[in-house]
One Martini backbone bead per residue (centre of mass of N, CA, C, O) as a GRO file, in nm:
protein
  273
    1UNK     BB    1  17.901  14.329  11.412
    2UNK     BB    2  18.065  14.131  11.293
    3UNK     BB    3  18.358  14.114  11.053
    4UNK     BB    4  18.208  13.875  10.849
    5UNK     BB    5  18.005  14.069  10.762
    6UNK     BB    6  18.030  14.391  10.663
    7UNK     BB    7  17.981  14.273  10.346
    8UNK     BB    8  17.621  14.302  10.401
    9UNK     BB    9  17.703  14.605  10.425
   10UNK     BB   10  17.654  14.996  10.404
   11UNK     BB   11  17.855  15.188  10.615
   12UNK     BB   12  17.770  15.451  10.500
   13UNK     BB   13  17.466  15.431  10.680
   14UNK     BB   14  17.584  15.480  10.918
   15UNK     BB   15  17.379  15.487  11.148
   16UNK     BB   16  17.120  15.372  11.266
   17UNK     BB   17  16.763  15.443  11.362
   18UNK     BB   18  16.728  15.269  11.602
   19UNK     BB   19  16.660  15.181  11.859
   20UNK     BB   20  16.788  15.130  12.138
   21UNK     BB   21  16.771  14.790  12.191
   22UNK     BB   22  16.633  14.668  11.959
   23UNK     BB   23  16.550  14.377  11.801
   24UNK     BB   24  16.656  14.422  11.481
   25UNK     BB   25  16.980  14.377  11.517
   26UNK     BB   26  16.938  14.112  11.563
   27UNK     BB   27  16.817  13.993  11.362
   28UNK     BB   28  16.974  14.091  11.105
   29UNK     BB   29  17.224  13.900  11.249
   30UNK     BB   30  17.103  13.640  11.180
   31UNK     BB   31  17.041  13.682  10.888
   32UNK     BB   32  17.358  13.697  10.817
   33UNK     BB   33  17.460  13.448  10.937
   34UNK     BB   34  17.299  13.272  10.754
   35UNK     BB   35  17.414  13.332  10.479
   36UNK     BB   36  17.696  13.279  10.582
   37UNK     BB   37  17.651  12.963  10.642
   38UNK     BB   38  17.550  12.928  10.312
   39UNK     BB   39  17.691  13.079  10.139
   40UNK     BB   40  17.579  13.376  10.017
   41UNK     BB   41  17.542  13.552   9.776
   42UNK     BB   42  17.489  13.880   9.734
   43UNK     BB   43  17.408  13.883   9.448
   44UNK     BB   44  17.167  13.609   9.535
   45UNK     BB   45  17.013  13.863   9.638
   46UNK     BB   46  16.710  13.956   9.754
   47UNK     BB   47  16.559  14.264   9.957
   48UNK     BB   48  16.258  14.288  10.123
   49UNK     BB   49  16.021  14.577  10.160
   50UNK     BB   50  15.843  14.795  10.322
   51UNK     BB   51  15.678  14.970  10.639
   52UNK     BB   52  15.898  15.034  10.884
   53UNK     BB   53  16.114  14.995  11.108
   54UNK     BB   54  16.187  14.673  11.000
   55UNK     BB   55  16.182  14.813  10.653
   56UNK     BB   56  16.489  14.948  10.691
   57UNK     BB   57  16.669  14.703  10.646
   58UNK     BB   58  16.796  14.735  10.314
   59UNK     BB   59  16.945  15.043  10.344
   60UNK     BB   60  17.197  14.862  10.499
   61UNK     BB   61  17.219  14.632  10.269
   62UNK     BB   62  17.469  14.499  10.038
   63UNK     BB   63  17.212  14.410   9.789
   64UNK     BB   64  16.948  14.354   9.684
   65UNK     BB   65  16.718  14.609   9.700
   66UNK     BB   66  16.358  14.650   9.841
   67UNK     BB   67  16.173  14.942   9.937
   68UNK     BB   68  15.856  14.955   9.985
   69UNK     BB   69  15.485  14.939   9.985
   70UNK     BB   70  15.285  14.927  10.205
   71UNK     BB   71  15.226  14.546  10.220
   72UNK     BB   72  15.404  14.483   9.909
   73UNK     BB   73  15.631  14.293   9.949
   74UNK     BB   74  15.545  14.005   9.826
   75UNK     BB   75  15.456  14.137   9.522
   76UNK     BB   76  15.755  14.212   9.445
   77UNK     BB   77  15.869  13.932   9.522
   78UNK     BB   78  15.781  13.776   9.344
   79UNK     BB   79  15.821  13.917   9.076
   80UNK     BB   80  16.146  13.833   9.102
   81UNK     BB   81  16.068  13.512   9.149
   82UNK     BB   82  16.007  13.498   8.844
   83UNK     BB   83  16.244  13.637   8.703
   84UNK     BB   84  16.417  13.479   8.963
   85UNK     BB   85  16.460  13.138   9.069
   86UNK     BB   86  16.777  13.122   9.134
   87UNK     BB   87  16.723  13.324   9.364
   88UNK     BB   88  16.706  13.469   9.640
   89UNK     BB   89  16.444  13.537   9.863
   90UNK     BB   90  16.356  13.858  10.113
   91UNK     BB   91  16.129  13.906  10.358
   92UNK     BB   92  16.057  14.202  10.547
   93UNK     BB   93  15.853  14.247  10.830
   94UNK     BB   94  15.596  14.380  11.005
   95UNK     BB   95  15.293  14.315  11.148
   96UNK     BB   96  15.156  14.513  11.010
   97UNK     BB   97  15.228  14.484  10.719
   98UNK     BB   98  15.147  14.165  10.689
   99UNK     BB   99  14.863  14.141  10.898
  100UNK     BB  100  14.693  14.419  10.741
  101UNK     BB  101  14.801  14.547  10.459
  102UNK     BB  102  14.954  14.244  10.408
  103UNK     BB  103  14.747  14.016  10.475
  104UNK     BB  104  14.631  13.880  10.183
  105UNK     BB  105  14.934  13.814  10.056
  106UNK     BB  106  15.021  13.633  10.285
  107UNK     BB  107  14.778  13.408  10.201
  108UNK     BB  108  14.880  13.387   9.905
  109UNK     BB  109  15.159  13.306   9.971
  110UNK     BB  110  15.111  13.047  10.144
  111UNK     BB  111  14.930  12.865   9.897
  112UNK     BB  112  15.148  12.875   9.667
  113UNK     BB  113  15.461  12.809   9.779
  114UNK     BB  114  15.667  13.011   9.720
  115UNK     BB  115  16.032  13.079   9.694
  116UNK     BB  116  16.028  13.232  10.025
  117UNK     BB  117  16.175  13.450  10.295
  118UNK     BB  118  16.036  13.516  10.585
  119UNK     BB  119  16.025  13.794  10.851
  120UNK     BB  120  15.846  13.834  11.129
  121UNK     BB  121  15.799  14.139  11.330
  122UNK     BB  122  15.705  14.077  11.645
  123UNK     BB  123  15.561  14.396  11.858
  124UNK     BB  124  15.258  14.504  11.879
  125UNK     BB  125  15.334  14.729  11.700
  126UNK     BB  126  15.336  15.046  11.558
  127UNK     BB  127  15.602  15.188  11.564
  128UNK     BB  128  15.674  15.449  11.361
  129UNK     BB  129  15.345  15.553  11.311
  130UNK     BB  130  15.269  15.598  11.648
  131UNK     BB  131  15.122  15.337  11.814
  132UNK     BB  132  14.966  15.176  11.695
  133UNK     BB  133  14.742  14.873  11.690
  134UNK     BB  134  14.747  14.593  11.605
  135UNK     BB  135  14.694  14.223  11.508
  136UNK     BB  136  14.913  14.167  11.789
  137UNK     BB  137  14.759  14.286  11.981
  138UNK     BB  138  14.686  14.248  12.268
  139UNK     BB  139  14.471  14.217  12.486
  140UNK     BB  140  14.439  14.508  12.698
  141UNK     BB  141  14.651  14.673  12.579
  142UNK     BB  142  14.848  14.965  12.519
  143UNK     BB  143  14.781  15.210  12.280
  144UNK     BB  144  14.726  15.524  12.053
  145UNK     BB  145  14.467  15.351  11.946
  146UNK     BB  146  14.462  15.219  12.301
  147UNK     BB  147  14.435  15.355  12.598
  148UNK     BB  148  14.205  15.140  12.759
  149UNK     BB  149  14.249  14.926  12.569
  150UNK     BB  150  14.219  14.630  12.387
  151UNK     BB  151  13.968  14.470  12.214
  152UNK     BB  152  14.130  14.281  12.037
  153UNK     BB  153  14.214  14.020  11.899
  154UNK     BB  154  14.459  13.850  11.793
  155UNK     BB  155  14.683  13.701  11.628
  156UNK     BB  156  14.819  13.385  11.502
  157UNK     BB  157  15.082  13.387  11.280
  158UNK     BB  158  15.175  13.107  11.264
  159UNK     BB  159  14.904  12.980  11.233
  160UNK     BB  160  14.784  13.110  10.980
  161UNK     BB  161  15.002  13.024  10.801
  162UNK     BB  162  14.961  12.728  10.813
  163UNK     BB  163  14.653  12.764  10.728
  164UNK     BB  164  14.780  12.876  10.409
  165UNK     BB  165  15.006  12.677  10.338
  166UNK     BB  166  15.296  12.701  10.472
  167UNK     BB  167  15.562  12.469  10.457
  168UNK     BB  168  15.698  12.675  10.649
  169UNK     BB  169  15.723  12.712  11.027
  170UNK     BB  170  15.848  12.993  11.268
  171UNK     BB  171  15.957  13.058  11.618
  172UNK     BB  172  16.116  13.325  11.755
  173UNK     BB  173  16.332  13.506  11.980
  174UNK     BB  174  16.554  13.816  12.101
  175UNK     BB  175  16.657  13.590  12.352
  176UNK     BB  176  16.762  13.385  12.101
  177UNK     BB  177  16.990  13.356  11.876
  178UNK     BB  178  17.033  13.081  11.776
  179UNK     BB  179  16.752  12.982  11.706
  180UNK     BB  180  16.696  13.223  11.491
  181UNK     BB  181  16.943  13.124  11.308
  182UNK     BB  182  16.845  12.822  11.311
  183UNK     BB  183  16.564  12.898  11.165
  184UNK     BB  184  16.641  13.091  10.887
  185UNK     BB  185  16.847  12.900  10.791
  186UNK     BB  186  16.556  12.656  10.757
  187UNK     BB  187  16.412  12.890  10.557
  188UNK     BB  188  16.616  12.910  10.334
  189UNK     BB  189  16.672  12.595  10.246
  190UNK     BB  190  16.381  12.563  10.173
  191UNK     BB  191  16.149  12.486   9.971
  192UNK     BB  192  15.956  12.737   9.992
  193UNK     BB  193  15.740  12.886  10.201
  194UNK     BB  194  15.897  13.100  10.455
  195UNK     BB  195  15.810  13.160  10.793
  196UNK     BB  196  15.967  13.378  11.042
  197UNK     BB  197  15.849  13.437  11.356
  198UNK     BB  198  15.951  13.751  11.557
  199UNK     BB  199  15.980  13.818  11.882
  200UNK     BB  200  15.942  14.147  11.971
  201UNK     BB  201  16.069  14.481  12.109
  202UNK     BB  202  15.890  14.761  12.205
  203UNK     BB  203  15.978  15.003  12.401
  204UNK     BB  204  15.856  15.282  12.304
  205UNK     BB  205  15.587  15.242  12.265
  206UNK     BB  206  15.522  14.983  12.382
  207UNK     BB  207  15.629  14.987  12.666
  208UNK     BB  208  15.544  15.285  12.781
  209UNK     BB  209  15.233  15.179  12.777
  210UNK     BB  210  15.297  14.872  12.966
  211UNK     BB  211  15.560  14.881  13.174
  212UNK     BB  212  15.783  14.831  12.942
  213UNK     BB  213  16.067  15.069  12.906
  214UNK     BB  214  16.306  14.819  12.934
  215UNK     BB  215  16.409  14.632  12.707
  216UNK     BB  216  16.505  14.383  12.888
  217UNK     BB  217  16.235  14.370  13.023
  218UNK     BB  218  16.073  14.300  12.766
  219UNK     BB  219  16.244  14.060  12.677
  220UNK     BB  220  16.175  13.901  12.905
  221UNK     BB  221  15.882  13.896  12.877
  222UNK     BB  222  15.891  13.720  12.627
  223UNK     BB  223  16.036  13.482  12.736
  224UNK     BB  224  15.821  13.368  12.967
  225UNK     BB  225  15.597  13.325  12.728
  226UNK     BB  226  15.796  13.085  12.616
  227UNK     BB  227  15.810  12.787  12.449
  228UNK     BB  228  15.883  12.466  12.344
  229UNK     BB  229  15.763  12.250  12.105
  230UNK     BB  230  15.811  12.016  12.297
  231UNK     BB  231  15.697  12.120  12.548
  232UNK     BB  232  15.400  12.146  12.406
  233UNK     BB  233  15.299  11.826  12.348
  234UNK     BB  234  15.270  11.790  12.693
  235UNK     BB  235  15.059  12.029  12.699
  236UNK     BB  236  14.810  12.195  12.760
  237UNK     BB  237  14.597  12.425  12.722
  238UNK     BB  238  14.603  12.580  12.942
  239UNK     BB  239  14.935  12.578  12.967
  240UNK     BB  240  14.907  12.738  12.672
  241UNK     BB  241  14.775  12.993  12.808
  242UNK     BB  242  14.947  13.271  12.687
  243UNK     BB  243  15.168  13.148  12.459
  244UNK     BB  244  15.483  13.093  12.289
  245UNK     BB  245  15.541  12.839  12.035
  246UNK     BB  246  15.859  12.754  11.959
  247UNK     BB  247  16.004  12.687  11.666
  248UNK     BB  248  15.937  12.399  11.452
  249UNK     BB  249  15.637  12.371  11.360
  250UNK     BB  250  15.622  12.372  11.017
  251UNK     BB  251  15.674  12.086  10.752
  252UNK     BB  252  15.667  12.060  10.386
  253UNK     BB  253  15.777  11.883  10.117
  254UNK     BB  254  15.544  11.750   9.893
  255UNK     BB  255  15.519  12.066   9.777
  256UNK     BB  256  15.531  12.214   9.564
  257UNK     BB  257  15.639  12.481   9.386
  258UNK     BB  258  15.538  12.722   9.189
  259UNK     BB  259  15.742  12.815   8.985
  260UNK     BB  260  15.739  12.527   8.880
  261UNK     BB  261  15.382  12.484   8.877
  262UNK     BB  262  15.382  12.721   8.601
  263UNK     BB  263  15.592  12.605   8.434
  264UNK     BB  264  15.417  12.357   8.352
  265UNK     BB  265  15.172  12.527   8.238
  266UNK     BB  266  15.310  12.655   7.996
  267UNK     BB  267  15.421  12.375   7.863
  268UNK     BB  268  15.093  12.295   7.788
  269UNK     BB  269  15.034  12.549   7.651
  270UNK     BB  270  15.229  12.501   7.420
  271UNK     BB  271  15.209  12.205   7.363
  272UNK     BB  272  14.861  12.309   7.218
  273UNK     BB  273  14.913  12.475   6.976
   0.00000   0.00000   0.00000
């Protein structure tokens, strides 16, 4: 971490746990990164997570944080951001916490539009608790519950939060960090469910069950994957399968923010008695 983030940290904690290469560091300094460039007070920050590798970041970080359990970082964070509406709420998960068991708060965090800044580290695969396959593992790839390849199609996690109402949605890999804090930074800036899904790379698990277990070799092999969305626009069907379309995928200003529009009906109900 440069020197002008350190007051984000709690240096007393670290070294952190997290894997040699884990693209973990990366995300979490692109997320400093954006907080520093929009002058962002760390006392007017709640940071929340669930379980899992991705999830341990709160216990790193000097501001307000939550580390809860497994899947429901999204609901502990509603209730922070309902009775803190004027405070930043950012809430980091791994794709099995956000799209297995804390799958039903995310289509439900999408549709209410609250605002909320989510950042899901999408590697693949349950990191932590034994490398387990998830709902974004790859058909045919192999985890320790698919020796022999998965059976299961994956989620697009992107594709998902907008079609469940999120108002911001935008997706970078851990091999770009330019654009991944520069896309952090204009979910935090959103008024509105803000999801920023990061391709990341998890070489201890995935990488060595699937022949990519140089973090590197990893980290290329998922940039090869992606293309810019400007230049999927251009592309077919054919042409955009098996890849990963990066950048502002949607946005929407029109949308009411949740608590704001929940203000109202509280109103409605005073003003009725």
């Amino acid at each position: 971490m440069t020197i002008r983030l350190a007051h984000y940290l709690r240096m007393n904690h670290m070294p952190h746990m997290w894997c040699p290469g884990s693209g973990i560091g990366i995300i979490v300094k692109g997320i400093l990164t954006a907080f520093d460039e929009l002058s962002i007070n760390k006392n007017d920050l709640a940071f929340i997570s669930g379980i899992g590798c991705t999830s341990r970041a709160p216990g790193y970080l000097d501001m307000y944080t939550l580390h809860t359990t497994h899947g429901r970082a999204l609901s502990f964070a509603t209730g922070v951001k309902f009775s803190r509406p004027d405070k930043n709420v950012v809430v980091i998960s791994g794709d099995g916490d956000s799209t297995a068991i804390g799958g039903n708060h995310l289509i439900h965090a999408c549709r209410r539009n609250i605002d909320i800044t989510m950042i899901i580290v999408n590697n693949n695969i349950y990191g932590m608790t034994g490398g387990q396959y998830s709902p974004t593992t790859p058909t045919g790839a192999k985890a320790a519950t698919s020796p022999w390849g998965n059976a299961d199609h994956p989620f697009d996690v992107s594709a998902l939060c907008k079609a469940a109402g999120a108002t911001y949605v935008a997706r970078a890999h851990v091999g770009s960090g330019v654009q991944l804090q520069r896309l952090i930074k204009g979910g935090l800036e959103h008024k509105g469910f803000a999801v920023i899904e990061v391709l990341s790379n998890c070489h201890t698990q995935y990488g060595r069950r699937n022949r990519l277990a140089d973090p590197i070799d990893l980290i290329n092999d998922v940039a090869k994957k992606t293309v810019n969305v400007r230049q999927a626009v251009k592309m077919s069907e054919e042409e955009l399968e098996g890849k990963y379309v990066v950048g502002l995928i949607h946005k929407d200003e029109s949308r009411k923010e949740y608590c704001e529009a929940y203000d109202e009906v509280i109103k409605r109900a005073t003003a009725s008695r």
